[in-house]
C-alpha positions in Angstrom: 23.9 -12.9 7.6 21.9 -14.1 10.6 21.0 -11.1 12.1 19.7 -9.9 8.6 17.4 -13.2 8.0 16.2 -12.5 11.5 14.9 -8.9 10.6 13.2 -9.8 7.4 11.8 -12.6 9.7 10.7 -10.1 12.0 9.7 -7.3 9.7 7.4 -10.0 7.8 6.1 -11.5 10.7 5.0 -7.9 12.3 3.8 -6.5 8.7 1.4 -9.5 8.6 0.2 -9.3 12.1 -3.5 -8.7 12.6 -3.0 -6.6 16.4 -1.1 -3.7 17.4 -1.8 -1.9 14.5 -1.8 1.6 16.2 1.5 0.3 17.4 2.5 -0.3 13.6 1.4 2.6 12.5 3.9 4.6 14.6 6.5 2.3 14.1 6.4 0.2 11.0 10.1 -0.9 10.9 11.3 -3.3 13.1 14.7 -1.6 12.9 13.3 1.4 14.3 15.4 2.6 17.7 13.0 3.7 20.1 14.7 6.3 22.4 12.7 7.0 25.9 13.1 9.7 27.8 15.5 9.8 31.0 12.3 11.3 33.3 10.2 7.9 34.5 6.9 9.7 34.4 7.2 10.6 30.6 8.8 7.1 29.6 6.0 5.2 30.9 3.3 8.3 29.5 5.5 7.4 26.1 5.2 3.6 26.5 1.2 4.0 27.3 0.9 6.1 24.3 2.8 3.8 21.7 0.7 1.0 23.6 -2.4 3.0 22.8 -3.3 2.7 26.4 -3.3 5.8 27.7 -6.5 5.5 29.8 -8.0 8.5 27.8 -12.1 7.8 26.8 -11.3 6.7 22.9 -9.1 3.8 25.0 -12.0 3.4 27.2 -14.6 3.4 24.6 -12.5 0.7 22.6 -11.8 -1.6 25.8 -15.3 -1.2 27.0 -14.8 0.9 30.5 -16.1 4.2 28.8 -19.3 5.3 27.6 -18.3 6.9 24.9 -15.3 8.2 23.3 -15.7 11.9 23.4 -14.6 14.1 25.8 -17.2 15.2 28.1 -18.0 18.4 26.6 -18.9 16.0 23.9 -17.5 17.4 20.6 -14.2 15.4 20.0 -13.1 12.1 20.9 -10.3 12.3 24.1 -7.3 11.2 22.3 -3.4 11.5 22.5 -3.7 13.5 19.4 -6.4 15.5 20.6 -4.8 16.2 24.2 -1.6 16.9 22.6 -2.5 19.0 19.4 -5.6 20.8 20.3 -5.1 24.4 20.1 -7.7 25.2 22.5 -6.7 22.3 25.1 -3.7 24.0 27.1 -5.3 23.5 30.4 -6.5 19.8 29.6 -2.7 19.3 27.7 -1.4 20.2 31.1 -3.5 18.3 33.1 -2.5 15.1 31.1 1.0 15.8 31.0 0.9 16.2 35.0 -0.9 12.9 35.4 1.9 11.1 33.5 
């Protein structure tokens, strides 16, 4: 009975929060088991990415360090969804993955 008080406590708590909300929209249930991977490199690329901290120019832009947002050929912003689901990025996909 705790436990389940707890977790509505929780669940409210991080449904009303005001920060993290790339974080939240990733993983809006508390409950939710996240499972890293066994490989050090891609846990903490994993943990960066669900911290939306991934040092990537839309980060940059947001924290101030960067310019601008766009990659530097200037047509879309450098993004973990871009990086990772950009047909036409294999080369900069594997770059990122490397730097991990």
């Amino acid at each position: 009975m705790a436990a389940v008080m707890l977790l509505k406590s929780w669940q409210r708590k991080w449904n009303e929060e005001n920060t993290r909300r790339f974080t939240y929209s990733l993983i809006p249930d508390v409950s939710t088991k996240v499972v890293f991977p066994k490989a050090c490199e891609i846990g903490v690329s994993y943990c960066r990415m669900l911290l939306h901290d991934m040092l990537l120019n839309e980060d940059g832009f947001r924290t101030g360090i960067s310019d601008k947002p766009q990659r530097s050929c200037g047509q879309d912003n450098e993004s973990v969804a871009h990086v990772l689901l950009s047909s036409s990025s294999s080369s900069s996909s594997s770059e990122f993955l490397d730097a991990g």
